[in-house]
C-alpha atoms as an extended CHARMM CRD file, in Angstrom:
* protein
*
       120  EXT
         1         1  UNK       CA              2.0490000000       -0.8290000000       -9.9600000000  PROA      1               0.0000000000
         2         2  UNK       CA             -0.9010000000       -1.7570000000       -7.6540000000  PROA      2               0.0000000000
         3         3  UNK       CA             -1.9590000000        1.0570000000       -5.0260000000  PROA      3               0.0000000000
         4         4  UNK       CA             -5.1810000000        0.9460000000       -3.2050000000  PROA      4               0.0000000000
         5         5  UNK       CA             -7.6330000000        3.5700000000       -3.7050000000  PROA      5               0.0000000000
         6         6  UNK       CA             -6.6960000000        4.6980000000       -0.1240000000  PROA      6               0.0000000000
         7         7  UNK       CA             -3.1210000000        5.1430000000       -0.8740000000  PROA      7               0.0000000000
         8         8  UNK       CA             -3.8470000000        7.4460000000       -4.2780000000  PROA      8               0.0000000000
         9         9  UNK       CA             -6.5420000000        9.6350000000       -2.8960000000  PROA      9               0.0000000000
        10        10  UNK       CA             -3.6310000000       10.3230000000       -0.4390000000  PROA      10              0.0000000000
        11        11  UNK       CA             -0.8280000000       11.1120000000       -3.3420000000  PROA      11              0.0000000000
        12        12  UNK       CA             -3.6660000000       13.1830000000       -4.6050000000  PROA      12              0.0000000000
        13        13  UNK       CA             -4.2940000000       15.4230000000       -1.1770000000  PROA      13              0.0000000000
        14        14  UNK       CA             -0.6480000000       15.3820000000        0.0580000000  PROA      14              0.0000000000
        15        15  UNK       CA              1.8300000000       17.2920000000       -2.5780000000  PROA      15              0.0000000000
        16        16  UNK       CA              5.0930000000       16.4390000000       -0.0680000000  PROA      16              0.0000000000
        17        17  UNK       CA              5.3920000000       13.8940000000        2.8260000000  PROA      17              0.0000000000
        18        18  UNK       CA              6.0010000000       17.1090000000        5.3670000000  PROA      18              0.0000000000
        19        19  UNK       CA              1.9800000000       17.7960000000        4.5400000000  PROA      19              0.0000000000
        20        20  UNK       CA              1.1470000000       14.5930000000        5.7800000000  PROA      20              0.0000000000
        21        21  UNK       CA             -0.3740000000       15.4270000000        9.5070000000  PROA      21              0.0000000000
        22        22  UNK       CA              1.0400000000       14.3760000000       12.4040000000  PROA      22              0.0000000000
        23        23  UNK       CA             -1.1110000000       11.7640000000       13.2230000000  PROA      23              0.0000000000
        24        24  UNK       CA             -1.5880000000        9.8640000000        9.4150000000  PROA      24              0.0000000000
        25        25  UNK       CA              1.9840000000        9.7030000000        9.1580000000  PROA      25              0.0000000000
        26        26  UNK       CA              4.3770000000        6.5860000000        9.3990000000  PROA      26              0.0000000000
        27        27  UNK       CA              7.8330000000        6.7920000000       10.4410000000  PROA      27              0.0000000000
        28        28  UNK       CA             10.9570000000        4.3920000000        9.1550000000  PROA      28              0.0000000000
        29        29  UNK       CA             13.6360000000        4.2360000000       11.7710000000  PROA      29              0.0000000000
        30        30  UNK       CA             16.8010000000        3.0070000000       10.1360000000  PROA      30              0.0000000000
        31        31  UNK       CA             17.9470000000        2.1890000000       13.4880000000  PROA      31              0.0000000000
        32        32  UNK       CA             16.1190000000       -0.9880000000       13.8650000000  PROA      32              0.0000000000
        33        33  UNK       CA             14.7090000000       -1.2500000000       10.6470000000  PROA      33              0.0000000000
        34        34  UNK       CA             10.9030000000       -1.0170000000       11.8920000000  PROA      34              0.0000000000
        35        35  UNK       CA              8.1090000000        1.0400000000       10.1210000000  PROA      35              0.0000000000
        36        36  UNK       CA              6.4730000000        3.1770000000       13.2380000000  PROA      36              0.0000000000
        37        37  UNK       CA              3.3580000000        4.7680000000       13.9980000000  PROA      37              0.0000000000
        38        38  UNK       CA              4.9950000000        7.5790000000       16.3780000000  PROA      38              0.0000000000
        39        39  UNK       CA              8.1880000000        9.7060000000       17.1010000000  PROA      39              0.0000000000
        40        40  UNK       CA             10.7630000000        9.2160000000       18.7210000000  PROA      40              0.0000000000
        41        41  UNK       CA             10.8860000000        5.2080000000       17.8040000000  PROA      41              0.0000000000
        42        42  UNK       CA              8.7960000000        3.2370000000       21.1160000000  PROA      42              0.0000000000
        43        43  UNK       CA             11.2810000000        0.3530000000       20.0770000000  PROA      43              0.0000000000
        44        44  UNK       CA             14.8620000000        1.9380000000       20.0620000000  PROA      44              0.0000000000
        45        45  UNK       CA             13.9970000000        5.4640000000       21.1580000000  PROA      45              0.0000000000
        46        46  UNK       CA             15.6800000000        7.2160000000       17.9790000000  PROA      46              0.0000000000
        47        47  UNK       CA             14.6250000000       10.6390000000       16.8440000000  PROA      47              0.0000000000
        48        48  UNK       CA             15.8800000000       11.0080000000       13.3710000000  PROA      48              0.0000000000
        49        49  UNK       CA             12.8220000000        9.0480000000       11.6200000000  PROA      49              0.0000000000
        50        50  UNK       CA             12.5570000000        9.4200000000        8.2090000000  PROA      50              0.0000000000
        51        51  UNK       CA              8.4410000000        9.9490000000        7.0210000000  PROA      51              0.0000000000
        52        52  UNK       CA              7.2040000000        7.3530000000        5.3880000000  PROA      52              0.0000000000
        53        53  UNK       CA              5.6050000000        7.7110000000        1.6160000000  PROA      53              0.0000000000
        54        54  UNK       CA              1.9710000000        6.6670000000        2.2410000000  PROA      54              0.0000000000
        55        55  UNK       CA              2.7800000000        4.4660000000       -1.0570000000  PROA      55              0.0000000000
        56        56  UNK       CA              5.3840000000        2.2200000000        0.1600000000  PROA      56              0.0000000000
        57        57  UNK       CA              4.4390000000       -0.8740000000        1.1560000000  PROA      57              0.0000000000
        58        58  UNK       CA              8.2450000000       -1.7980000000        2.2880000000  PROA      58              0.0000000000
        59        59  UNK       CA              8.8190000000       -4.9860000000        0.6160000000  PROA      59              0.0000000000
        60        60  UNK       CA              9.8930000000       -5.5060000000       -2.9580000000  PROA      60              0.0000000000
        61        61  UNK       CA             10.8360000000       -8.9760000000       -4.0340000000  PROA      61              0.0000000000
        62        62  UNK       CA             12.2670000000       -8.4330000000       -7.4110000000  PROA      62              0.0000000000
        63        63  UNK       CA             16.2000000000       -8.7250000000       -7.4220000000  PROA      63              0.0000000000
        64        64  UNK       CA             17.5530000000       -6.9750000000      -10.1940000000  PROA      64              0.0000000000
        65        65  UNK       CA             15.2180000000       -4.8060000000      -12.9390000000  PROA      65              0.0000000000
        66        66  UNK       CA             16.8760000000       -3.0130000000      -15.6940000000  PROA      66              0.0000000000
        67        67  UNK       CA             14.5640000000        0.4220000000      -15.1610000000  PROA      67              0.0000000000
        68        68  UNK       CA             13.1860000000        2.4350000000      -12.0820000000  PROA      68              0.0000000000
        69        69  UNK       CA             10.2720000000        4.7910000000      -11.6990000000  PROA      69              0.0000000000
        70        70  UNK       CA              9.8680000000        7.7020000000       -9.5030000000  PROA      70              0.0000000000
        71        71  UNK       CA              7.0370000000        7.8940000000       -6.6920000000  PROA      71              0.0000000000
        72        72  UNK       CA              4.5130000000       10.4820000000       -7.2700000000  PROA      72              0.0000000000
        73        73  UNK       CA              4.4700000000       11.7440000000       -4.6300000000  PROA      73              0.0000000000
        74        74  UNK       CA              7.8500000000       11.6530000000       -3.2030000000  PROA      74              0.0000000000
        75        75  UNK       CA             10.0470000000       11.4980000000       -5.7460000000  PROA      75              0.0000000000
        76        76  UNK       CA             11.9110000000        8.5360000000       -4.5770000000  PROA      76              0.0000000000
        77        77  UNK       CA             12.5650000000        5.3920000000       -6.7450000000  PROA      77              0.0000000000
        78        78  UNK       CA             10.2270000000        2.8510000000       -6.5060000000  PROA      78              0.0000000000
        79        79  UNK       CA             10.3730000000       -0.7470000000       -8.4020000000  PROA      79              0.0000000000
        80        80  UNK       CA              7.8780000000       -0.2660000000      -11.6420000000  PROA      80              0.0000000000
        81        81  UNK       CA              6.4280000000       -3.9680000000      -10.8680000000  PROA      81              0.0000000000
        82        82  UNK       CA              5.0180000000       -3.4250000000       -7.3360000000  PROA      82              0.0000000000
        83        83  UNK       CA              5.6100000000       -0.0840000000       -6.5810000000  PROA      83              0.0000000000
        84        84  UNK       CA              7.8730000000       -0.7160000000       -2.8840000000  PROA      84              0.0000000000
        85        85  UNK       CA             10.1710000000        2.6420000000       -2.1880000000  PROA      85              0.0000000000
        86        86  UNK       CA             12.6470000000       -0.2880000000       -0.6600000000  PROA      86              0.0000000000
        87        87  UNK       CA             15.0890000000       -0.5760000000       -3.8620000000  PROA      87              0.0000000000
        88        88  UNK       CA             18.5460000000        0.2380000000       -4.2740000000  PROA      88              0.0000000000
        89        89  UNK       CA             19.1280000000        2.3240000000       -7.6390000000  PROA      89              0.0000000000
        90        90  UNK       CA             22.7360000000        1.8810000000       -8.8350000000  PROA      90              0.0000000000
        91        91  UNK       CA             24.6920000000        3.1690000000      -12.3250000000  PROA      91              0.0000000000
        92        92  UNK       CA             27.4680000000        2.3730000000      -13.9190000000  PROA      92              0.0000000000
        93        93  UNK       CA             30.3120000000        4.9250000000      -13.5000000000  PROA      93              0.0000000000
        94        94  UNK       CA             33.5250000000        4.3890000000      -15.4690000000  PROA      94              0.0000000000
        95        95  UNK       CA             33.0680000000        0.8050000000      -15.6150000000  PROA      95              0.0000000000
        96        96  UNK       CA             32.0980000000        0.4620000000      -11.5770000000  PROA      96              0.0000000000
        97        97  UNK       CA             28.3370000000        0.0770000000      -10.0470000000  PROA      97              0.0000000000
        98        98  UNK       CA             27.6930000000        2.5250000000       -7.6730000000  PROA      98              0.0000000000
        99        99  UNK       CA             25.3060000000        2.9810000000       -5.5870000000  PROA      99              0.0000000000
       100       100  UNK       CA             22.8300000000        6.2620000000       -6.2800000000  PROA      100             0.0000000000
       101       101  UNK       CA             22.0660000000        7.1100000000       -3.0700000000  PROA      101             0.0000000000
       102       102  UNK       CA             25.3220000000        8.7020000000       -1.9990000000  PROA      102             0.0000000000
       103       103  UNK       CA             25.5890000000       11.2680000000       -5.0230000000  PROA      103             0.0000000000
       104       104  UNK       CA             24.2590000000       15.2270000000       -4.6500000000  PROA      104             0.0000000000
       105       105  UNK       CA             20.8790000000       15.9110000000       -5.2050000000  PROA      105             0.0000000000
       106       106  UNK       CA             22.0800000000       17.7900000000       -8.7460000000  PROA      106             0.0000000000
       107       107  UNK       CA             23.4330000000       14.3030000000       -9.7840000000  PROA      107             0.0000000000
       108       108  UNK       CA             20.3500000000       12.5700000000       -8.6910000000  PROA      108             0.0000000000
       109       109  UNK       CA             18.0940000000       14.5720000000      -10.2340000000  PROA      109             0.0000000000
       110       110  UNK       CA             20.0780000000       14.6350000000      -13.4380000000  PROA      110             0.0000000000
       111       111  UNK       CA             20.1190000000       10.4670000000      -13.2140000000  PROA      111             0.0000000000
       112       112  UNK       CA             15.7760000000       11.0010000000      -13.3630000000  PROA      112             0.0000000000
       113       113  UNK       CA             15.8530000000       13.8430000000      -15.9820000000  PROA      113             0.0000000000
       114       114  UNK       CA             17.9820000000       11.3540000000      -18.4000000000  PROA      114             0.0000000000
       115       115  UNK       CA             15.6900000000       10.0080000000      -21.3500000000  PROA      115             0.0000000000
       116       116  UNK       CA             16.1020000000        6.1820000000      -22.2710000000  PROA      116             0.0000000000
       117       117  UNK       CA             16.1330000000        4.8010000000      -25.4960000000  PROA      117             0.0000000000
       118       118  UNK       CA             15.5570000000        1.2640000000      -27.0210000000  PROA      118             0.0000000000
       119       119  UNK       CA             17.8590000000        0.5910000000      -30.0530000000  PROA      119             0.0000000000
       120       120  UNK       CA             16.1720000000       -2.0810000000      -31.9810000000  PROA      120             0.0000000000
């Protein structure tokens, strides 16, 4: 994954994205899909902004990888080639893909606990 030296001396300071101050934050607003500087959104006016990792950089253009990592900072999956937070994580569960991101954090958490094995 390639970070800039900014972006880790942050992962190093912060240890969770609600110790980020106000003003060195970024916001996502999943109402129009824009990464802002402020709250509430200036384009759509919504409140409920999720804080941004300081490691994303939004845009992964891999389509399908066969493992995930796990931000260090966050904790969210990011893709191991470029290091973008914007990936979809899904599992197979009795023989249907499912996405990850609607299961309890237990489940989740179990999913990134799991150790993986190559059979040769």
């Amino acid at each position: 994954m390639i970070w800039t030296e900014e972006q880790l001396e942050l992962a190093k300071k912060y240890k969770t994205l609600e110790d980020i101050p106000e003003e060195e934050r970024r916001y996502k607003c999943h109402t129009c899909h824009m990464v802002v500087e402020e709250s509430p959104c200036p384009n759509c006016g919504e409140t409920h902004l999720e804080i941004m990792c300081p490691l994303d950089h939004c845009g992964c253009s891999h389509d399908i990888i066969e493992k995930i990592e796990y931000c260090p900072l966050c904790g969210q999956p990011i893709c191991p080639e470029c290091g973008s937070h914007d990936v979809s994580q899904v599992s197979r569960v009795t023989g249907y893909l499912a996405d990850v991101a609607g299961w309890n954090q237990g489940k989740q958490q179990e999913l990134k606990d799991r150790s993986r094995y190559t059979v040769a």
